[in-house]
N, C-alpha and C positions, 0 to 999 in steps of 0.2 A: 515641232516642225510639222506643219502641213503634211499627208499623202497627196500625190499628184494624182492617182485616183483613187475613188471609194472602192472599189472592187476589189480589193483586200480584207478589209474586215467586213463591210457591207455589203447587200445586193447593187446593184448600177445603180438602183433609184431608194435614195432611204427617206425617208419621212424623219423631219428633226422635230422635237416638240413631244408633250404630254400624254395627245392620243396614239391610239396604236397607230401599224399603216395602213392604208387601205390598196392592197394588192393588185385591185379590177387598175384604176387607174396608175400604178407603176408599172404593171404588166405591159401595160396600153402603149406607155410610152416608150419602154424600153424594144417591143417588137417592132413599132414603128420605126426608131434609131435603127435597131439591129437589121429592119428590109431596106433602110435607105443605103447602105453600104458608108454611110459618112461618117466622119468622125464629129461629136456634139461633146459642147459642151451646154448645159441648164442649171440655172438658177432660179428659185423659185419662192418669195416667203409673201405670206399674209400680213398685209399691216397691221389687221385689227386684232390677232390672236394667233398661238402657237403654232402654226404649220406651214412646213415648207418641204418643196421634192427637189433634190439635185441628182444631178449624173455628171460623174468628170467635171463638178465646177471648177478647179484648179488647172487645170490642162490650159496650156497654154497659146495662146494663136497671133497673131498678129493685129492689130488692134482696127485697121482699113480708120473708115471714118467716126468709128464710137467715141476715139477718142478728142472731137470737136465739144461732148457736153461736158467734160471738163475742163477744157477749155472755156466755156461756158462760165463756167460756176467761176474760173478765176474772174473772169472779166466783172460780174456782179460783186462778186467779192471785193474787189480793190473800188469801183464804183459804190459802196455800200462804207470803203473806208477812207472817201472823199480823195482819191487816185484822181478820179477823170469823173463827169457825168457822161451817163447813156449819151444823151446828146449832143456832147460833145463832139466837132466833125475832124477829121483826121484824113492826111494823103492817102489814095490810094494809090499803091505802089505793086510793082511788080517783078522785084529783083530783092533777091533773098540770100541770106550768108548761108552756105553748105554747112551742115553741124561740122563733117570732116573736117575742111583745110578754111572755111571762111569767101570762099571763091562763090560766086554769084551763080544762082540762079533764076530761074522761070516757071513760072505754070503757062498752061495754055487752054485753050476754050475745047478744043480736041479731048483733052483726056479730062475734062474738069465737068459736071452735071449738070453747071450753070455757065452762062455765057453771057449773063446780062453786065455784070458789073467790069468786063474787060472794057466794054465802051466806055468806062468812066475812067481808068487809067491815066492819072494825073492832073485829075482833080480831088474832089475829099468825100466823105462820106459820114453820116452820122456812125456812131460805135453802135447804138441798138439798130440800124440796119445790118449794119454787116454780120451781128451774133444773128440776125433775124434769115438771114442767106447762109448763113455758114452750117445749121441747122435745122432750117425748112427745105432746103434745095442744095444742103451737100457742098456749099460753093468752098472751092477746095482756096482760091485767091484770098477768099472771105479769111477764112481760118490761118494764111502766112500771115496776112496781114493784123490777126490778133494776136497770133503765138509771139508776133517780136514785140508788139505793145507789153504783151503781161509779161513774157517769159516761158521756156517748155519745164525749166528746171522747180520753176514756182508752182506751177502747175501741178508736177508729179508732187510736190513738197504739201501740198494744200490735200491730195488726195490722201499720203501719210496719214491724217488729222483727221483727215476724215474715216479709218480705220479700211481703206483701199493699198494694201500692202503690197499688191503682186504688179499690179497696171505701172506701167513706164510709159509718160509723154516727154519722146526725148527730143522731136522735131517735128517740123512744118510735115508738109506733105508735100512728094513727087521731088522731094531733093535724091538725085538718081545717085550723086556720089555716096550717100549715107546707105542707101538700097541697095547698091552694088557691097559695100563693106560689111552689111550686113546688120545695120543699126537701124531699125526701126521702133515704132511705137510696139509696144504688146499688152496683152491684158487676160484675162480670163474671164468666166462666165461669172463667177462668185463678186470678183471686183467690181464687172457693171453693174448687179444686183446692187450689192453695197450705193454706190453713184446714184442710181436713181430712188436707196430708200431716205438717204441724207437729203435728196431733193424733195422725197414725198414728205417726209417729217420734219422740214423746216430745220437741216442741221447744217447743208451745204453753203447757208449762205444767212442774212438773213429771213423773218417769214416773207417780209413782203417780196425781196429776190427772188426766192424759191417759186413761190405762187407764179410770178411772171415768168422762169426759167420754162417751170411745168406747162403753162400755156403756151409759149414758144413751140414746146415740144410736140402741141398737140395739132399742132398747123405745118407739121413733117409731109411733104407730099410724096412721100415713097411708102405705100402700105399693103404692101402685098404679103408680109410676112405674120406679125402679131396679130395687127389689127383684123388680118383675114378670118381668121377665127375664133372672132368674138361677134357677138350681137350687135347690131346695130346703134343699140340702144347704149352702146361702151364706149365710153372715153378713152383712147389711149395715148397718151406723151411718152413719146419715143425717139428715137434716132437709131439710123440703120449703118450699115457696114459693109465696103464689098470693095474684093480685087479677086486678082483671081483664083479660082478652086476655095475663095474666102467668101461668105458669105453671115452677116449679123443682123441682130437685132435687137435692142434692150430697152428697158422705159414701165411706165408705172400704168397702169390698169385699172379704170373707174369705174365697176359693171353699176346695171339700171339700181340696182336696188341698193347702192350705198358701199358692194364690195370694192376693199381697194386690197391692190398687191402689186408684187414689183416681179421683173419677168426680164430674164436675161438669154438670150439664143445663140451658140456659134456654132456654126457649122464651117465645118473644112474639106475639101475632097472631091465636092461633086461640082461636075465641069459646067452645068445649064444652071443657071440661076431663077430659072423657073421650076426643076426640082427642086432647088434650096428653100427658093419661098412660100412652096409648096409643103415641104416637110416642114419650116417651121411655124405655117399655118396652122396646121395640122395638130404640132405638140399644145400651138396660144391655145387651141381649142379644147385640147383635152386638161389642162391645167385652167383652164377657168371654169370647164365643167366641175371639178373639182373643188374649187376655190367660192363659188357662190350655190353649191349642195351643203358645203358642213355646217 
């Protein structure tokens, strides 16, 4: 059985893997968590070789919009096992069965990132646009309209497989009966780790899926979190997260010189989300300083 957190046997930030720890940057990050007042969950590993730093991976949070790249991943998947092609075009639609009682719902352009695709409402759309909005621009309409195509239960069923045990995609988004009962998506920091290393290692799907998943990823226009503290010169493919006092962010890390590694953020607690994307600037920063030194 899992611990729900490391601060039982371990210090908040352990280092897994062969070498010893390196203190200066566990320190770094855990006074930084410890001045933000918030609660964090990280995930942290190297692709190329044994090192990675967690704090509370296993802590549990509500999953906001992370859980659209698994989503993701199924729609390639079943396009990969001749289901439908990407280009395949499909209704766009905007009334949705409540996980609860099956009673119909709605999104709306008001609570939704994107606004473009409600003008299309009743006509159709290609399936790699709408993973391309559902992704790049958060389109919350984008993601009902793919969750009933593949399924939420197949979804969670593909993540199993994928060795992602704790994350639950058990519905759309903004079904208010299911938010009211208390049924939402959840996940932790360790499972989107997990998510985006099966994407960076070609396990989520097929390779060429993957590749195309990962470039999707990298064309996220929401970057004020990971990406802010990395170099310029870094590729990040990511996807972010956010309702409210919730704030995320998780995805794979390309630095200049060939390093890659995968990099999971939640933070819970804090009411501006400019301290959120602030502090998990902050930690991308000190985990990549880390991560292209050893």
């Amino acid at each position: 059985m899992r611990l729900r957190t490391l601060a039982v046997l371990l210090p908040p930030i352990a280092l897994m893997g062969c070498r010893p720890a390196m203190p200066d940057t566990a320190a770094l990050i855990h006074e930084r968590i410890a001045a933000s007042g918030a609660e964090v969950g990280l995930y942290y590993r190297h692709l190329g070789r044994p090192d990675s730093l967690l704090h509370d991976p296993d802590v549990r949070m509500h999953a906001a919009s992370t859980m659209k790249v698994p989503v993701m991943i199924q729609v390639y998947r079943d396009a990969d096992a001749g289901m439908f092609a990407l280009d395949d075009r499909i209704p766009v639609v905007n009334e949705f069965p409540s996980l609860i009682d099956g009673s119909a719902f709605s999104v709306t352009p008001t609570d939704d990132s994107d606004t473009t695709l409600y003008a299309r409402v009743g006509g159709d759309a290609t399936i790699r646009e709408l993973v391309e909005l559902m992704i790049t621009v958060s389109s919350n309409l984008a993601t009902n309209i793919l969750v009933q195509l593949v399924g939420a239960e197949r979804v969670t069923a593909t993540l199993r497989e994928l060795g992602a045990d704790s994350i639950e995609v058990l519905r759309g988004v903004e079904d208010g009966k299911a938010y009211e009962a208390g049924v939402s998506n959840t996940t932790t920091a360790r499972d989107l780790g997990l998510v985006a290393a099966a994407i960076a290692e070609d396990r989520a799907a097929s390779g060429t899926a993957c590749r195309d998943m990962e470039a999707v990823m990298t064309r996220q226009q929401f970057n004020d979190a990971i990406p802010a503290g990395v170099p310029a010169d870094a590729s990040v493919a990511h996807k972010t997260g956010e309702i409210t006092r919730i704030h995320h962010d998780f995805g794979i890390v390309a630095a200049g010189d060939g390093t890659r590694y995968v990099l999971a953020i939640m933070v819970r607690g804090l009411e501006s989300k400019d301290s959120s994307a602030a502090l998990m600037a902050d930690l991308s920063r000190l985990v990549y300083e880390r991560a292209v030194r050893r």
